[in-house]
C-alpha positions as CSV (number, residue, x, y, z in Angstrom):
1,X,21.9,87.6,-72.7
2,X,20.4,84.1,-72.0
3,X,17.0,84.2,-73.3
4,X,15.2,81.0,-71.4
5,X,12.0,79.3,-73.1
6,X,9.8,79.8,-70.6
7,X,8.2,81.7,-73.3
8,X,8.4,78.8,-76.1
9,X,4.7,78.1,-76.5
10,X,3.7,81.4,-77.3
11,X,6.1,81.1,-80.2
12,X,4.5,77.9,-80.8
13,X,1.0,79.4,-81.0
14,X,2.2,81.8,-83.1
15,X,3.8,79.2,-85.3
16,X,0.2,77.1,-85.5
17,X,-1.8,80.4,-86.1
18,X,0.4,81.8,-89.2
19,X,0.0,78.2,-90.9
20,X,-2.3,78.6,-93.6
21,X,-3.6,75.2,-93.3
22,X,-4.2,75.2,-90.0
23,X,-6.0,78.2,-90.2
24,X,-8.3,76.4,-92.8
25,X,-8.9,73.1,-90.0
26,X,-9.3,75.5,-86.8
27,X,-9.6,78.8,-87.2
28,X,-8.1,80.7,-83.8
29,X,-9.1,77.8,-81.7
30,X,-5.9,77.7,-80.4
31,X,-5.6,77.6,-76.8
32,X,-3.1,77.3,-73.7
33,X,-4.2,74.5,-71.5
34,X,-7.9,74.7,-72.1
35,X,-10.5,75.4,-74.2
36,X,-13.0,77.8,-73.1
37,X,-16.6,76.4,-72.4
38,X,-18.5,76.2,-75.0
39,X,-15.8,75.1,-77.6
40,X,-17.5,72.8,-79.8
41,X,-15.9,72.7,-83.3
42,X,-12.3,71.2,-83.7
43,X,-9.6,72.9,-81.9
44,X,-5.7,72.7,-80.3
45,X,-4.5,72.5,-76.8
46,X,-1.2,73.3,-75.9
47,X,1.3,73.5,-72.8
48,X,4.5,73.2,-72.1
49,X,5.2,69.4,-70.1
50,X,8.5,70.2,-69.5
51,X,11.6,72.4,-69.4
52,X,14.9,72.1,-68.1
53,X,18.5,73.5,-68.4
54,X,21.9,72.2,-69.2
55,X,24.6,73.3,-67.8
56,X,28.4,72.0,-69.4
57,X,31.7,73.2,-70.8
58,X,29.6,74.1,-74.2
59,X,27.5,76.2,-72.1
60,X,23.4,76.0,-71.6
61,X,21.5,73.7,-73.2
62,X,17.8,73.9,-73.1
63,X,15.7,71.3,-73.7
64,X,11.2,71.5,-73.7
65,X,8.7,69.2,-74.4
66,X,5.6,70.8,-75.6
67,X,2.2,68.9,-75.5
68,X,-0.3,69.4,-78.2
69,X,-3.8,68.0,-78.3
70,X,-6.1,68.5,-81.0
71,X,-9.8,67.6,-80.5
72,X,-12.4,66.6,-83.0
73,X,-15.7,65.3,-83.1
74,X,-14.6,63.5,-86.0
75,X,-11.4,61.1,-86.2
76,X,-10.3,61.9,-90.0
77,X,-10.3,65.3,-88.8
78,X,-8.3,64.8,-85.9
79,X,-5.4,63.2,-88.3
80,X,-5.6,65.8,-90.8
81,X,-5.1,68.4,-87.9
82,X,-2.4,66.5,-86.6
83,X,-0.2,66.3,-89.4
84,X,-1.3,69.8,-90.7
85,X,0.7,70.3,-86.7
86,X,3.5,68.2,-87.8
87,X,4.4,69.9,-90.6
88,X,4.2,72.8,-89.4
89,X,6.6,72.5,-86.8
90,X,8.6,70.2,-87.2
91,X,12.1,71.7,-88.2
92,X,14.0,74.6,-87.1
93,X,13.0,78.3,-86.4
94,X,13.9,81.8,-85.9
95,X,12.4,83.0,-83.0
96,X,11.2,86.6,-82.1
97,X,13.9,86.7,-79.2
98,X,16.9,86.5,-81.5
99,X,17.5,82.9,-80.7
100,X,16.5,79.7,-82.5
101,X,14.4,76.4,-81.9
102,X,14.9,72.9,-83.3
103,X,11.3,71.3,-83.0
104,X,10.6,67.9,-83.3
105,X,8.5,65.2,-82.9
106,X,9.2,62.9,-80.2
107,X,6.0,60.7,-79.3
108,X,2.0,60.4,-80.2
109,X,-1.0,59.1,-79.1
110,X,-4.5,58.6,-79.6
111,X,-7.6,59.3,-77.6
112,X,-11.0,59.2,-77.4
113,X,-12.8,60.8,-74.5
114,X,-16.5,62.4,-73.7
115,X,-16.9,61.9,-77.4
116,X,-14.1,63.4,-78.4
117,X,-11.0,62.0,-81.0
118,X,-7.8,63.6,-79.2
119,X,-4.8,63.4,-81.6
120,X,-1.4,64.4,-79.1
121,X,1.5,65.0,-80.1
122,X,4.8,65.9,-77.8
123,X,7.7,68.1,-79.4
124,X,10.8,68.0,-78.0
125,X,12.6,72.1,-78.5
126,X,16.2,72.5,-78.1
């Protein structure tokens, strides 16, 4: 069966949340697309930017770019997030479906905004 990754980011957040560091820098605060009101301490935004399907004498290829922003009040904070994110993903996974992910990183950026440090980072899953 072709198993599309339309589902990839909530293997991603799943990914995030089992990292023990993470875990230490943001708790649960680990949302799609927004952050609930309210949501004052550091935490991670995700969505998917992008997906889109292959088709060639090899088969499917799919191909994702997944956003992540991570939002601090403080900017050393934000970096330490960021590359807690980086390591965590970046590499190849198992994922619950049977099927595996390459992850990696493919562009960043900083940010600053309502007083905010945003670190982003976009993944690129094949």
């Amino acid at each position: 069966m072709f198993h599309t990754k339309f589902k990839i980011t909530t293997d991603i957040r799943g990914l995030l949340l089992d990292d023990k560091r993470l875990r230490e820098l943001v708790g649960d605060r680990i949302y799609p697309l927004v952050a609930p009101d309210g949501t004052n301490e550091d935490f991670i935004v995700y969505k998917r930017d992008e997906y889109s399907v292959i088709r060639d004498k090899m088969g499917r290829q799919q191909s994702c770019i997944i956003s992540i922003a991570i939002i601090s009040n403080d900017y050393d904070s934000a970096n330490d997030i960021a590359e807690a994110v980086f390591y965590c993903l970046n590499g190849t996974f198992d994922l619950d479906n049977g099927d595996s992910a390459k992850i990696e990183l493919v562009d960043s950026e900083q940010e600053f905004a309502d007083k905010k440090f945003i670190e982003v980072l976009e993944f690129k899953v094949t």
